[in-house]
C-alpha positions as CSV (number, residue, x, y, z in Angstrom):
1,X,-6.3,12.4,-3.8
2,X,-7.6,9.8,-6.5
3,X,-6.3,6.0,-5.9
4,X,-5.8,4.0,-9.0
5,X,-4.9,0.3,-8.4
6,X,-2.8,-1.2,-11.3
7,X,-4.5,-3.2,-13.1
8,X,-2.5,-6.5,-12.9
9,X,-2.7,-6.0,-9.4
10,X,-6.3,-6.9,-9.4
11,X,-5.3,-10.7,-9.9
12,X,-3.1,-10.7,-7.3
13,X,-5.4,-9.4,-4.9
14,X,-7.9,-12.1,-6.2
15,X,-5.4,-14.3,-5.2
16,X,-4.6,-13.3,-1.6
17,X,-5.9,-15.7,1.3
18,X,-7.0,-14.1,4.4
19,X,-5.5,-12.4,6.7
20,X,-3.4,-11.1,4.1
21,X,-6.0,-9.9,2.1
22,X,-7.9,-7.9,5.3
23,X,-3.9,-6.2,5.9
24,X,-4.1,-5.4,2.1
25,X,-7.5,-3.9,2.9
26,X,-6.5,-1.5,5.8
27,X,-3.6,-0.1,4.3
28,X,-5.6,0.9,1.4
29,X,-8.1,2.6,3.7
30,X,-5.3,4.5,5.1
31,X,-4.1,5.1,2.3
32,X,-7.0,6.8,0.9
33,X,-7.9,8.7,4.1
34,X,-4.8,10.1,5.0
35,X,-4.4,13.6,3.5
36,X,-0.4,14.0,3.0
37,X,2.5,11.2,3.8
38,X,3.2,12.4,7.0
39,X,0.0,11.4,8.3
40,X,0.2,8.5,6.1
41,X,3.6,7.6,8.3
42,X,1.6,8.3,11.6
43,X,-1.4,6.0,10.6
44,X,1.2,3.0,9.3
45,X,4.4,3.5,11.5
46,X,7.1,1.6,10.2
47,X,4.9,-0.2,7.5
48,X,5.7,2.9,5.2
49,X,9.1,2.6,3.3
50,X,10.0,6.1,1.5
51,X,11.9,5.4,-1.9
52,X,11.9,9.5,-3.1
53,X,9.6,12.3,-3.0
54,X,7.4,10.4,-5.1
55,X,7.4,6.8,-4.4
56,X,6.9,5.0,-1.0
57,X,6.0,1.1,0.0
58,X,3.7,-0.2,2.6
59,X,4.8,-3.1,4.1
60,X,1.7,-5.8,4.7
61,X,2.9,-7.7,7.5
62,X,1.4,-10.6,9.3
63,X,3.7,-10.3,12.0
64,X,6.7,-8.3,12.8
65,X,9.4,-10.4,10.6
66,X,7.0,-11.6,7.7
67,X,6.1,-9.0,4.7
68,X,3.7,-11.4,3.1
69,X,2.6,-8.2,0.3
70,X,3.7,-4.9,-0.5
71,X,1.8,-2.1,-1.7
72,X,4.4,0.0,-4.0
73,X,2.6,3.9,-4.2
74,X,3.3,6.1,-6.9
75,X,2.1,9.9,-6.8
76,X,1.9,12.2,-9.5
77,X,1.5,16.1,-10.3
78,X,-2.4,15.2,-11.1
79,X,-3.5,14.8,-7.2
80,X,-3.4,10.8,-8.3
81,X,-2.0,8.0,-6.9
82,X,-1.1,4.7,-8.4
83,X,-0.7,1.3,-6.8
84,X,1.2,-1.4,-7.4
85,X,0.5,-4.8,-5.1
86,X,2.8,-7.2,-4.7
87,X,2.6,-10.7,-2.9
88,X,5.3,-12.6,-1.6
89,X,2.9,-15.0,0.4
């Protein structure tokens, strides 16, 4: 699977302080290394959010009742996926 990162997202992420930006990081490793959603789910728990067969978000937590980001993950029929970061920190 090909990752794309949107690319207004990229002055978000510039934007990001740590440790938000290391979360950011992580999930996008799992992201890229995970082969399907399911294991996607197993690598990120309840960080994963499933909208339809063809959207999910990732949760970027800091701890367990503050989303300081969210990665928003669009597939399509090309074996590509395309994200979306937002930052609510």
């Amino acid at each position: 699977m090909e990752v794309r990162f949107e690319e207004t997202s990229i002055i978000t992420l510039g934007s990001l302080r740590e440790p938000v930006l290391s979360e950011v990081s992580d999930a996008m490793y799992a992201l890229q290394a995970a082969p399907n959603i399911e294991a996607l789910v197993s690598l990120l728990g309840d960080d994963v959010e499933l909208v339809d067969d063809m959207h999910f978000n990732i949760a970027i937590k800091l701890n367990y009742q503050h989303v300081a980001a969210c990665l928003m993950v669009e597939l399509n029929n090309n074996d590509e996926v395309m994200v979306t970061l937002k930052s609510y920190d």
